[in-house]
C-alpha positions in Angstrom: -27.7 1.6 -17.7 -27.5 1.6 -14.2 -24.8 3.2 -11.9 -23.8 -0.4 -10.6 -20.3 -1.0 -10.0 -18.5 -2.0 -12.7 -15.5 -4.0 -13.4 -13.0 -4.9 -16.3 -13.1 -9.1 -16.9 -9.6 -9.2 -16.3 -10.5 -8.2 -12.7 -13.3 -10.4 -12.0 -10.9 -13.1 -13.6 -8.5 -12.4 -11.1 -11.0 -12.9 -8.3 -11.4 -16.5 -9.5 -7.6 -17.1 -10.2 -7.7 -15.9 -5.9 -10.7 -18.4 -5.5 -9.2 -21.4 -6.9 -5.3 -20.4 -4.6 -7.8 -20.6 -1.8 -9.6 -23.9 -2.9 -6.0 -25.2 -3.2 -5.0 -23.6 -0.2 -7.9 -25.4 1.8 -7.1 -29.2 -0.1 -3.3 -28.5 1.5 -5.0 -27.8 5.1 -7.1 -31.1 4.3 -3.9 -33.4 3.8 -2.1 -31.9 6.3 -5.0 -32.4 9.3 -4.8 -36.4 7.7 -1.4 -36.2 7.9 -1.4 -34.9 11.4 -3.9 -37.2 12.7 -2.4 -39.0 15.5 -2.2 -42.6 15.2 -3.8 -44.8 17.9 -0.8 -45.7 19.6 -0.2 -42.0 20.7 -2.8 -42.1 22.6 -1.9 -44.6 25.1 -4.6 -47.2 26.8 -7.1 -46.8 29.1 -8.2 -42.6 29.5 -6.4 -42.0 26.1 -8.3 -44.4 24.1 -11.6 -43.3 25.0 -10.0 -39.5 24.3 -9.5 -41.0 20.9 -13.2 -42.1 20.7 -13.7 -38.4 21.5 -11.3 -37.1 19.2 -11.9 -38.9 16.0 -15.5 -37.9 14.8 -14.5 -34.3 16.0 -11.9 -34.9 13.7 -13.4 -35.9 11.1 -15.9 -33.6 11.1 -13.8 -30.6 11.1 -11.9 -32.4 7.5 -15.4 -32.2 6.3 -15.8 -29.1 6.9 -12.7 -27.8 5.0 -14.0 -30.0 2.3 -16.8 -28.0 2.2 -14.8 -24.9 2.5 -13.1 -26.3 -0.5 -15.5 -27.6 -2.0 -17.8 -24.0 -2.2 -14.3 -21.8 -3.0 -14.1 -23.9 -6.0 -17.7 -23.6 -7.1 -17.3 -19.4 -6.8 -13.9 -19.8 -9.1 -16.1 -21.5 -11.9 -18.8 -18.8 -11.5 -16.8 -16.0 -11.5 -14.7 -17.1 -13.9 -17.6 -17.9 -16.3 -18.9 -14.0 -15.7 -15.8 -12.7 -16.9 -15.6 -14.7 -19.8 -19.4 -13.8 -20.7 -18.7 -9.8 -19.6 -15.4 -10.3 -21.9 -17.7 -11.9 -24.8 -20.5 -9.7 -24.8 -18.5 -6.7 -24.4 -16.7 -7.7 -27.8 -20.1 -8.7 -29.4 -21.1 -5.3 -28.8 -18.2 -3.2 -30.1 -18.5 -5.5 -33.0 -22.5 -4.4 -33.3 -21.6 -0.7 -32.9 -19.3 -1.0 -35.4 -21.6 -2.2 -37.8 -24.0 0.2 -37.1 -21.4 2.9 -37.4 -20.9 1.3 -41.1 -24.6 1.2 -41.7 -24.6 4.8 -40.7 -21.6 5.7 -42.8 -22.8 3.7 -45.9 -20.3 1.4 -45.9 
């Protein structure tokens, strides 16, 4: 083995429990720009509706983007999560295959 870094899969879970608060965190953000989204009448006639025609694709594009934010946090909280639980498997499969060849060893 190498001298990587290493880490227990209760940490690495942790990291994904952090990812998926954040993917939360960024769906929150999401409803709230919706919710904050001011409705055509604020924005008077004339100059302030052609501000709107501005305003809305700018918007939209910036809810998109915390979609994506969201979108990508949640993707990392799978994969990390998976690694831990693989680390956390294969680390038991080979205590268990030790053990066994501690038995074979011993003549048990």
């Amino acid at each position: 083995m190498g001298d990587g870094i290493t880490a227990p899969p209760g940490e690495i879970k942790a990291v994904g429990e952090v990812l998926q608060t954040l993917k939360n965190s960024a769906a929150d953000i999401e409803r709230l720009a919706e919710q904050a989204d001011p409705g055509l009448d604020v924005w008077g006639v004339g100059l302030g509706r052609i501000l709107k025609l501005c305003y809305d694709p700018k918007a939209e594009e910036a809810r998109e983007h915390i979609r994506m934010i969201g979108d990508a946090l949640e993707s990392q909280a799978r994969v990390v999560t998976n690694a831990a639980e693989n680390y956390e498997r294969l680390d038991q499969e080979m205590a268990a295959a030790f053990e066994r060849f501690l038995d074979d060893l011993n003549g048990r």
